[in-house]
C-alpha positions as CSV (number, residue, x, y, z in Angstrom):
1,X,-59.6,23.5,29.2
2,X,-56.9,24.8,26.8
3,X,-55.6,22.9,24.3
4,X,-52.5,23.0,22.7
5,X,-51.9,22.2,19.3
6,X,-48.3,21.0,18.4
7,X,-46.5,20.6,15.4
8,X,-46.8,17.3,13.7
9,X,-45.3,15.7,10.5
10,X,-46.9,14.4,8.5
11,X,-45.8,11.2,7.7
12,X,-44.1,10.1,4.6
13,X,-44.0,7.7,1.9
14,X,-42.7,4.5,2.8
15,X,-40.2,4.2,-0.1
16,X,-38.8,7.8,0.3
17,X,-38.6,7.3,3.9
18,X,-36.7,4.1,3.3
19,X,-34.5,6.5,1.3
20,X,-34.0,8.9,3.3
21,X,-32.8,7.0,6.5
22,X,-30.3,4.9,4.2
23,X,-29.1,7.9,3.0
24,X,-28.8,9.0,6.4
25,X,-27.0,5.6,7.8
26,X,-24.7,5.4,5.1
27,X,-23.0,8.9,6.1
28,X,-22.3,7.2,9.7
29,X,-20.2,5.1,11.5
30,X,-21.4,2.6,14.0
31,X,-20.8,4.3,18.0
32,X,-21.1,0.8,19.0
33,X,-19.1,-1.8,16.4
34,X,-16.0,0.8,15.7
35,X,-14.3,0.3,12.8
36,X,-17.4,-0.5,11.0
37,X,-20.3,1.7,9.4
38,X,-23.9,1.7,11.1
39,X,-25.2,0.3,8.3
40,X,-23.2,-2.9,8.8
41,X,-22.9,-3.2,12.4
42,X,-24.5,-6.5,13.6
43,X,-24.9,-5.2,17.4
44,X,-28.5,-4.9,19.2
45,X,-28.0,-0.8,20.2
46,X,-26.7,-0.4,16.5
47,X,-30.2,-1.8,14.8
48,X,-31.6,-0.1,17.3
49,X,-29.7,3.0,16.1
50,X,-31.3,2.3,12.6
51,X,-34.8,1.8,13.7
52,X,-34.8,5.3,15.3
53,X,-33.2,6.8,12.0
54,X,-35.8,5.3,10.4
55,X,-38.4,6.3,12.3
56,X,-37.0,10.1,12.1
57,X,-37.1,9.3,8.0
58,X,-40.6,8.4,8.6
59,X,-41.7,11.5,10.5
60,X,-39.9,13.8,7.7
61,X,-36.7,15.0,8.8
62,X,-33.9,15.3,6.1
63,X,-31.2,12.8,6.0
64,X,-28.4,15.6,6.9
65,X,-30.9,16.6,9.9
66,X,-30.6,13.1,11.0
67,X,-27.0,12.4,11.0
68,X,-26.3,16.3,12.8
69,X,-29.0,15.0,15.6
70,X,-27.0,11.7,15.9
71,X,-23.5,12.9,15.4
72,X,-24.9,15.4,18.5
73,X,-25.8,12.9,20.4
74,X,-22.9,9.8,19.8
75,X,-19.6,12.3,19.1
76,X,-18.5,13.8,15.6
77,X,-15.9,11.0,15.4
78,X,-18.9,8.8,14.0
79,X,-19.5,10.9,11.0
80,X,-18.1,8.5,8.3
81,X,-18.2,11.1,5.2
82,X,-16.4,14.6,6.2
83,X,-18.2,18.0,6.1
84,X,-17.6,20.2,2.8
85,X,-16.6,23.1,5.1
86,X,-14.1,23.8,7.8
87,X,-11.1,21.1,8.0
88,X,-13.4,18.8,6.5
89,X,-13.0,20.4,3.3
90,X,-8.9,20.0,3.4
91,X,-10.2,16.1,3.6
92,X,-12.3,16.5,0.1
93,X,-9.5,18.6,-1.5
94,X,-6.1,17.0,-0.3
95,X,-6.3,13.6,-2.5
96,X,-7.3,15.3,-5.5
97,X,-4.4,18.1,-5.3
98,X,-2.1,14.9,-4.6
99,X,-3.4,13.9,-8.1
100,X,-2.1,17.3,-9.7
101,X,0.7,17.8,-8.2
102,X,2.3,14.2,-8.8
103,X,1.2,14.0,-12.3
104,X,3.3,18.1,-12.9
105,X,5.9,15.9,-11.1
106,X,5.9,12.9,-13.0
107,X,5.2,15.4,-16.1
108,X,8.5,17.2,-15.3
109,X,10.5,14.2,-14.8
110,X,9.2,13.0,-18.4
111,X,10.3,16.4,-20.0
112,X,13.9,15.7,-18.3
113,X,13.9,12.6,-19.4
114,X,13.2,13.5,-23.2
115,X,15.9,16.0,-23.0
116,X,18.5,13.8,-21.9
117,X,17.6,11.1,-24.2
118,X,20.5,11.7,-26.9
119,X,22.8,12.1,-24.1
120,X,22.4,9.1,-23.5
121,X,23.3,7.6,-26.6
122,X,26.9,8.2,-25.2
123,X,26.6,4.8,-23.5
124,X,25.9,2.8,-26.8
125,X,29.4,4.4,-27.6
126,X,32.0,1.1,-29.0
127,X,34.2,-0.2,-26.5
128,X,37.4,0.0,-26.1
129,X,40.2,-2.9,-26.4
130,X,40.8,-2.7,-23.1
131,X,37.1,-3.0,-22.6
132,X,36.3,-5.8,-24.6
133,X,39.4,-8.2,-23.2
134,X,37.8,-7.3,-19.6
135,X,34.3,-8.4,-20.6
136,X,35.6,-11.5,-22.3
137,X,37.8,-12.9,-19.2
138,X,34.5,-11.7,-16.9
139,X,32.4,-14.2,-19.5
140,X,34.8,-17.0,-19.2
141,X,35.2,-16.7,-15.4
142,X,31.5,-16.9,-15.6
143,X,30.7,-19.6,-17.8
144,X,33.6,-21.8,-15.8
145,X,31.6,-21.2,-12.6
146,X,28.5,-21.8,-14.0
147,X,30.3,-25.4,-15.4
148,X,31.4,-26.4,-11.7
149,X,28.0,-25.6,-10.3
């Protein structure tokens, strides 16, 4: 008789194992309640999803080993939090370049903005005769329609 010995895990704490397989369930969405993240799906084939994550947590595997053998399994469309490599990295870096560039825009704009300040001044400039007897007739014509109405 031959016996064959196979690797086995040894089994790990409860707690980290707990850890571990939320770890793993909160980088995923659910393949079977889309729009929503495994860890809130209310189907049946979701919790059981979550059982076997947490029985892989049990046995040892990492979280990231889980959510590769799942995301193998389901499709890469249910990986909720994008890879640090590859396109996903233009995912972790596009929002915070959006930051930079639109606060040198709105940086810019303020520097324009300072510059032209006295130029602007020009509009607080006195009116003219002409001017004035405009506004005035425009503020009567306005206060008679505001009597009528």
């Amino acid at each position: 008789m031959i016996v064959v010995a196979a690797p086995v895990r040894a089994q790990v704490p409860a707690a980290e194992a707990q850890k571990t397989a939320d770890a793993a369930i909160a980088r995923l969405r659910s393949p079977y309640c889309p729009g929503l993240m495994l860890e809130v799906c209310p189907s049946g084939p979701a919790e059981m999803l979550r059982d076997s994550i947490r029985a892989a947590a049990a046995q040892g595997q990492s979280a990231s080993a889980i959510v590769e053998d799942v995301l193998a399994r389901h499709g890469e469309e249910w990986r909720a939090v994008p890879r640090r490599s590859g396109a996903g990295l233009l995912a972790w870096l596009i929002m915070p370049l959006a930051l930079v560039v639109g606060g040198l825009v709105l940086w810019k704009r303020v520097a324009v903005m300072r510059r032209q300040g006295p130029a602007l001044a020009a509009a607080d400039a006195p009116m003219s005769d002409e001017e004035r007897m405009r506004l005035n007739a425009a503020l009567r014509e306005f206060e008679r329609a505001e009597e009528v109405a």
